[in-house]
N, C-alpha and C positions, 0 to 999 in steps of 0.2 A: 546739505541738510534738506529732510524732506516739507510737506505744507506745515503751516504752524497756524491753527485753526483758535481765532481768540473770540470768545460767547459772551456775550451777556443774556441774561435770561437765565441763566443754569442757578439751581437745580431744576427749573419750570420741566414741563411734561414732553412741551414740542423741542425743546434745544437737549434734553437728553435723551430722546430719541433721533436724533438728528446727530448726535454724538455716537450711538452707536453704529447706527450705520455708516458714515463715515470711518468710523475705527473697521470695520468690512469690507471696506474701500477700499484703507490706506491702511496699512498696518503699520507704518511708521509714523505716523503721524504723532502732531504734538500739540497737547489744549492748552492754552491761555484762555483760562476763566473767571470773568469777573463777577467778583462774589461780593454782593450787602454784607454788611458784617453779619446783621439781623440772621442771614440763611448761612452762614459759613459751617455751623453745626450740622446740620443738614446736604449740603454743599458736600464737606465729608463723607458723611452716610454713604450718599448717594457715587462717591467716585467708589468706595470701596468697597459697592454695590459692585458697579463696574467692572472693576478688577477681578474679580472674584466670581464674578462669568464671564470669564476671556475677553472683554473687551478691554483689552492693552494690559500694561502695568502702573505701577504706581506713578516712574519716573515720567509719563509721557502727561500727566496732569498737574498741572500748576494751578493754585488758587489763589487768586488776587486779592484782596481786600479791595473793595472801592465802592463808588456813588457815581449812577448817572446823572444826577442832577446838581453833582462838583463839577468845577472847571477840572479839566484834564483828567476825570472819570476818578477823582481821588486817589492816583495813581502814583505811588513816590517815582521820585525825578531821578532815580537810577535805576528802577526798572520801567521808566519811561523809556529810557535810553536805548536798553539792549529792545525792547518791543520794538523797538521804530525799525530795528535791524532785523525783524524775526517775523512779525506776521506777516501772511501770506493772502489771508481771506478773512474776513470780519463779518460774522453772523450778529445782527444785533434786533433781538427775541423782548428784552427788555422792558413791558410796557403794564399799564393796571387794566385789566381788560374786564371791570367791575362796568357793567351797565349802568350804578347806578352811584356810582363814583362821584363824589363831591368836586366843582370843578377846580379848586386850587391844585386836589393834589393829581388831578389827572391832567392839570397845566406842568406842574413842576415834574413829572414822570415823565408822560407824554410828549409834550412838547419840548420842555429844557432839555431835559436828559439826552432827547434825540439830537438838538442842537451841540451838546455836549460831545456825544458820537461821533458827529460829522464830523468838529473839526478837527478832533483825537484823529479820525479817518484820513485826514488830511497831513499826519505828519507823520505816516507810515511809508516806506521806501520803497517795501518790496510787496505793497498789495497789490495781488491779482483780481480780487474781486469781494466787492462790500453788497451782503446781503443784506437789506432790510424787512421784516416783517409788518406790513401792514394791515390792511384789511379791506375787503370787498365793500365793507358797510361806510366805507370814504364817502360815498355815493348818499349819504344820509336820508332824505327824504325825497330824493328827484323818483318818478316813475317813470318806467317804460324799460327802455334795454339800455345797458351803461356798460359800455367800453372800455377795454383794459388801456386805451390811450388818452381817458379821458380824466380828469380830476376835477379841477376847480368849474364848475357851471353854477355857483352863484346858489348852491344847494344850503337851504336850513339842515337843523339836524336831531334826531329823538333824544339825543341826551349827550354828557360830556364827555364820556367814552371816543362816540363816533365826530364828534368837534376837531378833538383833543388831539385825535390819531391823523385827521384832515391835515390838519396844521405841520404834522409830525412828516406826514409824507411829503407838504409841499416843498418842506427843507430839504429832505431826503432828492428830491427831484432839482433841487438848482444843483446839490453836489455831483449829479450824476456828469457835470459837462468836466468834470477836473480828475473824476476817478471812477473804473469800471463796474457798475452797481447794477443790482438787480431786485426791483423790487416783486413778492408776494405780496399777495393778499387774496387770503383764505374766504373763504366761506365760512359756517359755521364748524367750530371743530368736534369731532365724535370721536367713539375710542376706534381702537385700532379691527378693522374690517374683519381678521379673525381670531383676536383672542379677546376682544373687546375691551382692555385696558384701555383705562386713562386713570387721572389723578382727581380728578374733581367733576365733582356734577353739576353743571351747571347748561345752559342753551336750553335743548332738547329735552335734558335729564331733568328739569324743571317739570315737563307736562307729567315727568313719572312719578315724581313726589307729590305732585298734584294728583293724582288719579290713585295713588299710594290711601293718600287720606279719603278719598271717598269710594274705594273699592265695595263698600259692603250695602251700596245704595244704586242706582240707577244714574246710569255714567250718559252725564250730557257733553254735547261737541260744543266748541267756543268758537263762537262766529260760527259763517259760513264756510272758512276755511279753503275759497274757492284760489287764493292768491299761492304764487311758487314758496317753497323754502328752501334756502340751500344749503345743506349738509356734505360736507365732507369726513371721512375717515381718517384720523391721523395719518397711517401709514402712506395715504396716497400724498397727502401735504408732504411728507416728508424725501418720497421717492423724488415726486414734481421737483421738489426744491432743489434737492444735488445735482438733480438731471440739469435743470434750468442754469443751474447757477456753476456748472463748469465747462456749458456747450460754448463756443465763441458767440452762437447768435442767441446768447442771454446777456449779453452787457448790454446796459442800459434800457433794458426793456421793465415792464408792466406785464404780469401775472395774475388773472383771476384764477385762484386755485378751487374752481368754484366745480357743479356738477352740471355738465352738457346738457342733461337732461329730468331738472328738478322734477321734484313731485308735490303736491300741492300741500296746503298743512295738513286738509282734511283727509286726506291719503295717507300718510306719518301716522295723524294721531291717531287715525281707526288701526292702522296696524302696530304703535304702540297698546293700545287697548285692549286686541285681539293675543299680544305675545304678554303681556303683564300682565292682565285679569283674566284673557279669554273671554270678554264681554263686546259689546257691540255696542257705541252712543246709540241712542233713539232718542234724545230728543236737545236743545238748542240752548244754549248760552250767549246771551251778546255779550261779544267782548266790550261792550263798554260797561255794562253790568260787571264784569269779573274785574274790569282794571280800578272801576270803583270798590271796589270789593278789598282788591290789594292795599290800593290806597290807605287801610287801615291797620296801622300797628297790628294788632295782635294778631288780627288775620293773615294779614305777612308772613309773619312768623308761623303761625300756627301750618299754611301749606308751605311752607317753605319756599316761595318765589315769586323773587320780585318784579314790582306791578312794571316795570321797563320790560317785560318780556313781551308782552300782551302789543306791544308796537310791533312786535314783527310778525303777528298773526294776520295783519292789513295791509302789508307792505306790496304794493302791485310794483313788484319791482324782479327784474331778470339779469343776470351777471354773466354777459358775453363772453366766455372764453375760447373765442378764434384763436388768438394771439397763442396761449399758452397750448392749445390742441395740435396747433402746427408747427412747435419747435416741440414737441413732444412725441410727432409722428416718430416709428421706428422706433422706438425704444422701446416698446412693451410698457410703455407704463400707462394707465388709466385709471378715471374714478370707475369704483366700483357699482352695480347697482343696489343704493340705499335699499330697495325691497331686499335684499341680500342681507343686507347690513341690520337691519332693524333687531333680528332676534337673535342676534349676536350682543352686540350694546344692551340690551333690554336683562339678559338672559347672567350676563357680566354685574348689570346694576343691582340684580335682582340678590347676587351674592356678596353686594358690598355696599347694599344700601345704609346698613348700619355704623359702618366704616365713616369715624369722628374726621378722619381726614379728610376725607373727599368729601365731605356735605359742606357746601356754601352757605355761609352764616347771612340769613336773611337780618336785616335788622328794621 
């Protein structure tokens, strides 16, 4: 029998893009995917999306019913069974990656659910390799340069998101002494480098929704914008990841899937500005004026994004990735340059900004 590749996160954006390439990879391959009940409609959809552009057949997709935040992933105890004999590699995508997330339920996501994973992790026979999805922003409020071997330094944090996922990795890193794991953690995600797809607009696609509402006025820059940002392209997360995650010298390692060579905000957002209006800021916004701004109901709503974004406009903070540069030597694979990227994503937004799906519900 060939890999038996079992997801949580799917139908999410990165784990069925991460599906397909793998099915590219492996052509025998076989999904165990655990499905909310909540997306199993969808979950559908989206395999027979799949199918239907050559990525595998019907038989090589299983949908699970279950809950990361049940003990044993709400998983019946006879297809417990046959899984313990069948997985091979555990992708677990799974998480609320709501900046502005209330913190019970990005405890019981977050945190439980992952705890939930681990030990499900632990009563698997024939895994080769447990990926976990983290995040670069673990690093919460520490400044300066932060190290893909570093975690716990005692850092606060801008909101419960970036707590919540803290916590989720720490677990994730005691499991690594019993079973072969491989943690990422992305940078911010964008759509894909050249057809600019994604699923939702959210990070970055915020400042366009913002700049959306005031196109028809004189376009001010927020803060000084003098601080890095780090954006990544889906496809590069996704290349990194299978690369990382079936070399030998990726077990048990730490990945910033970050960009080697950020560019500042005020650099982004003058060339967001320059590809969606064709305008040029001239004049200045303090971001604390704007995050006061958000702060208010209707305002919120009205530009469509939320005031936790405005933390990452001041973040003097840089995501060292040596670690993942040098197990990636030789492969061909790299981030792209963002100046590359921008009028691609911009250009993508620009034909689905209307698109009910992909707009992030400000509340």
């Amino acid at each position: 029998m060939g890999n038996v590749y079992f997801f949580t996160g799917f139908p999410g954006f990165i784990a069925g893009c991460l599906i397909k390439k793998l099915v590219e990879q492996d052509a025998g391959a076989q999904f165990e995917l655990l499905i909310h009940p909540s997306q199993m409609d969808k979950a559908r959809r989206d395999v027979e999306w799949l199918t239907n552009h050559g990525y595998g057949s019907e038989h090589q997709y299983v949908l699970i019913a279950g809950d990361i935040t049940r003990p044993n992933l709400g998983i019946d105890s006879r297809e417990q069974t046959e899984l313990e004999q069948r997985v091979t590699h555990v992708f677990h995508l799974a998480a609320i990656y709501d900046l502005a997330v209330p913190e019970d339920r990005a405890y019981r996501v977050n945190i439980l659910g992952t705890k939930h994973v681990n030990e499900w992790v632990l009563s698997l026979k024939k895994l080769q390799r447990y990926v976990y999805f983290s995040t670069a922003y673990v690093a919460g409020t520490r400044p300066g340069t932060i190290l893909e071997t570093e975690l716990d330094k005692g850092q606060s944090f801008k909101n419960h998101y970036e707590s919540t996922k803290f916590e989720a990795e720490r677990l994730v890193q005691r499991v690594m002494e019993r079973v072969p794991t491989t943690i990422i953690r992305p940078g911010i995600v964008v759509g894909d480098s050249t057809t600019g797809e994604t699923v939702k607009f959210d990070g970055p696609y915020f400042i366009m929704r913002f700049l959306d509402r005031i196109r028809k006025f004189p376009i001010p820059r927020i803060g000084r914008g003098a601080v890095p940002i780090n954006l990544v392209p889906v496809d590069y997360i996704v290349d990194a990841t299978l690369y990382l995650s079936q070399i030998d010298t990726g077990k048990n390692k730490v990945y910033h899937l970050t960009d080697p060579s950020p560019y500042t905000v005020r650099e982004v957002y003058d060339a967001i500005c320059r590809e969606l209006l064709d305008k040029k800021p001239f004049w200045r916004l303090p971001v604390s004026l704007v995050r006061w701004m958000l702060s208010i109901p209707p305002v919120r709503r009205y530009f469509g994004v939320e005031k936790e974004t405005m933390d990452y406009f001041e973040a003097k903070v840089e995501y060292d990735c040596t670690q993942a540069q040098q197990d990636l030597s030789g492969s061909g694979i790299s981030c792209p340059d963002l100046m590359d990227v921008v009028p691609i994503i911009v250009d993508y937004y620009q034909k689905h900004r209307h698109d009910q799906e992909k707009i992030i519900s400000v509340r």
